[in-house]
N, C-alpha and C positions, 0 to 999 in steps of 0.2 A: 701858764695861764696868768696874767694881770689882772686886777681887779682896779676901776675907777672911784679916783679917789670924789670927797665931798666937794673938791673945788674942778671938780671933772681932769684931773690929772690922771695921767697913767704910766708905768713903767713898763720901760721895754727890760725882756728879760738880757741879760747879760752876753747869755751863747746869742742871740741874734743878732744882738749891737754889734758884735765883733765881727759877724758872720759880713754883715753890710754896710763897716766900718762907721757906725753913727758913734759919735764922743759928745760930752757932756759938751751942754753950751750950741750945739750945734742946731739948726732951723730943721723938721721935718714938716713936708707938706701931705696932709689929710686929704682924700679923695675919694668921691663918691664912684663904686663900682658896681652897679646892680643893687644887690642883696646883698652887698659884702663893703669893706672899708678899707683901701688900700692908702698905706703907711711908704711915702715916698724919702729915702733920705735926698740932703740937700744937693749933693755931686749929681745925683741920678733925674734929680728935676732940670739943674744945667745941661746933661744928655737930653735931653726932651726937646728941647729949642733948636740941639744940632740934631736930632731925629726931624723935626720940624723943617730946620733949612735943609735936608738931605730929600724930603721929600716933595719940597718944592722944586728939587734941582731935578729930580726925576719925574713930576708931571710935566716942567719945563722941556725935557728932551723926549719926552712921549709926545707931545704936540708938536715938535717937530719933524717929528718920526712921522706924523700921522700928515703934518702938510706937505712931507717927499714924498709920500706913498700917493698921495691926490693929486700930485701934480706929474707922477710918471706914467706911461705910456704901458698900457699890460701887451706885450705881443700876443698875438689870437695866433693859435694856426689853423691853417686852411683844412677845409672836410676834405678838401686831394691832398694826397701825398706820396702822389704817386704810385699807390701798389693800392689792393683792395684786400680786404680779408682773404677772401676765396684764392687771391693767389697767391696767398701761405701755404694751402693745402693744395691747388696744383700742381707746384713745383715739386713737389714728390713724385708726382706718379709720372712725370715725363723722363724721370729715367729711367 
């Protein structure tokens, strides 16, 4: 547990700095999440931006997914196909 200091500082306890490699001097980004405050070190904001271009790159190839699928042709088959249900169970009893 931290407690905030008078000039609104706070410390991070020791086992978590190590745990998510944050070092003295380093920039962490503050973020609002719901009802909670999520503490981002600076490596993992740089991840953010290539989560960002990754998922650009993936609506990018879903749209084109989606403009091959509207431009191909769905084959239909025909209600004949030659045979009828019924003469599934025919062909038994004719031998």
């Amino acid at each position: 547990m931290s407690r905030v200091t008078s000039k609104l500082q706070v410390t991070i306890p020791k086992a978590i700095a190590r745990r998510y490699g944050i070092e003295p001097g380093q920039e962490i980004e503050w973020l609002p999440a719901g009802d909670a405050i999520r503490v981002v070190p600076e490596a993992q904001a740089e991840r953010k931006s290539d989560r960002q271009r990754r998922l650009a790159l993936f609506d990018q190839a879903t749209e084109r997914q989606r403009q091959r699928e509207a431009t191909r042709t769905i084959k239909r088959f025909s209600a004949d196909r030659g045979w009828r249900r019924e003469d599934l169970y025919d062909r038994d009893s004719t031998r």
